[in-house]
C-alpha positions as CSV (number, residue, x, y, z in Angstrom):
1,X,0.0,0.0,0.0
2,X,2.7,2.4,0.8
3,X,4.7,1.9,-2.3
4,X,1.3,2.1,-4.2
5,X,1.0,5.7,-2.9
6,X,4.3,6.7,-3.5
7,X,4.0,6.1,-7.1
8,X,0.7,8.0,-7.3
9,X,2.5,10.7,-5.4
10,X,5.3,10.4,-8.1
11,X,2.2,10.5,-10.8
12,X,0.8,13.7,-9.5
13,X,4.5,15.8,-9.2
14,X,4.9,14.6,-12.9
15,X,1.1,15.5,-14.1
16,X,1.5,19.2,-12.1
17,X,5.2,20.0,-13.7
18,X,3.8,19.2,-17.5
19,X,0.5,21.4,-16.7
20,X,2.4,24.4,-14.8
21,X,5.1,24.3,-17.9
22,X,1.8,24.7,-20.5
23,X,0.8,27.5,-18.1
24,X,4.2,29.3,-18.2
25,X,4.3,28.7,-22.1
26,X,0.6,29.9,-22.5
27,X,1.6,33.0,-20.1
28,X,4.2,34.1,-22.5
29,X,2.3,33.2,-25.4
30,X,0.3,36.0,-24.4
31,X,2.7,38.5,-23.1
32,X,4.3,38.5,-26.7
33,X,1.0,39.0,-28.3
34,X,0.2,41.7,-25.6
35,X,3.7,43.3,-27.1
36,X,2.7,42.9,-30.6
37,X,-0.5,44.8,-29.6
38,X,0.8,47.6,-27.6
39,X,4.0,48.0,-30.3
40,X,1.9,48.6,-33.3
41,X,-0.4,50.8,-31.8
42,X,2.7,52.9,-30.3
43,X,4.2,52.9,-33.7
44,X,1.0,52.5,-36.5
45,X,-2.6,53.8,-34.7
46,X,-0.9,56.5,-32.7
47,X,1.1,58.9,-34.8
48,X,-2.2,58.8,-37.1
49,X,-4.5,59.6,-34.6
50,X,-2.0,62.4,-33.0
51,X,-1.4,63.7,-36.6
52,X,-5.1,63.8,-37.5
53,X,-6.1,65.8,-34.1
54,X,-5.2,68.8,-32.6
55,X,-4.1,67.9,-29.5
56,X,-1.7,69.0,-26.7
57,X,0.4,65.9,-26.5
58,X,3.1,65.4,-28.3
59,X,3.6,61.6,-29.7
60,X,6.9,61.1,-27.4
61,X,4.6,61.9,-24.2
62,X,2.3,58.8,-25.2
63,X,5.4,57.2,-26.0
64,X,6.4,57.6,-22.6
65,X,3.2,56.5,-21.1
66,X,3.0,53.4,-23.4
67,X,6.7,52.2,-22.3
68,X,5.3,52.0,-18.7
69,X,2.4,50.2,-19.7
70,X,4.9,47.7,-20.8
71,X,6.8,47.8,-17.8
72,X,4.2,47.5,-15.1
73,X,2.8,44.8,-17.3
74,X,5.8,42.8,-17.1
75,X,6.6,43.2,-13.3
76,X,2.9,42.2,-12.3
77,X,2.4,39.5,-14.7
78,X,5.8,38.3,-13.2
79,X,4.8,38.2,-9.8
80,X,1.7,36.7,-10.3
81,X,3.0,34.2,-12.8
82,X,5.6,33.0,-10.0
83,X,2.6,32.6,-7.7
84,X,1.2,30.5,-9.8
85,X,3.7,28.5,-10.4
86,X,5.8,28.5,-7.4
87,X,3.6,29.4,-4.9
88,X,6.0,32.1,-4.2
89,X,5.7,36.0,-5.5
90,X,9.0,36.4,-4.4
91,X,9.8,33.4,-7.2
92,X,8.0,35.7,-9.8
93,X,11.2,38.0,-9.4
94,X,13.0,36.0,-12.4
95,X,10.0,36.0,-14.6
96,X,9.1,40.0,-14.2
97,X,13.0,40.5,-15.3
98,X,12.7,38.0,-18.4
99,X,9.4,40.5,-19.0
100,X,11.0,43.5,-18.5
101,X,14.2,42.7,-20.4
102,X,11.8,41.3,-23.6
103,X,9.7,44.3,-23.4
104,X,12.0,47.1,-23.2
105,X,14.0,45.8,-26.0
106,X,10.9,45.0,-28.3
107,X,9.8,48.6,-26.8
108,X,12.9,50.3,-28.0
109,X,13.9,48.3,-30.9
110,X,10.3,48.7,-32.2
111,X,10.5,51.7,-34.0
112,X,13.1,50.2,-36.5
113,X,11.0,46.6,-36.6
114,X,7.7,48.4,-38.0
């Protein structure tokens, strides 16, 4: 009986690794599709609408204010992604860096990729 339950133990730890490594692949699935979003909005929808309007912000202001979208983005999603995963938001540390270090350069580099 006890070796029974060991290997259904040993089942379980196997079954919960593959579905939390579908969940961290789905999670950044999405992040990168979030990125596509947000960067062809900063650099396609934006300076059309901006151009079109009179308006008393200047395109590098929403720039600005776009770039910390990204950034809070990344740090929350982190967290809560390590939560999720680890159990631990203090684990979500390493994932909110990946983030910010992905979206910063797809932020910056962005300009010349459009």
């Amino acid at each position: 009986a006890m070796s029974k339950s060991m290997l259904e133990v040993e089942k379980l730890r196997k079954e919960r690794k593959m579905v939390l490594g579908r969940i961290v692949s789905e999670e950044y699935i999405i992040y990168f599709i979030f990125l596509a979003i947000v960067l062809t909005i900063n650099e396609v929808l934006l300076p059309q609408v901006l151009s079109e309007q009179k308006s008393n912000i200047s395109l590098e202001e929403v720039k600005v204010i776009v770039q910390h979208l990204v950034v809070i983005q990344s740090v929350f999603s982190g967290l809560i992604l390590g939560k999720m995963v680890e159990g631990n938001i203090i684990a979500g540390l390493k994932h909110s860096g990946i983030k910010l270090v992905i979206g910063l350069t797809v932020f910056t580099l962005g300009s010349y990729l459009i």
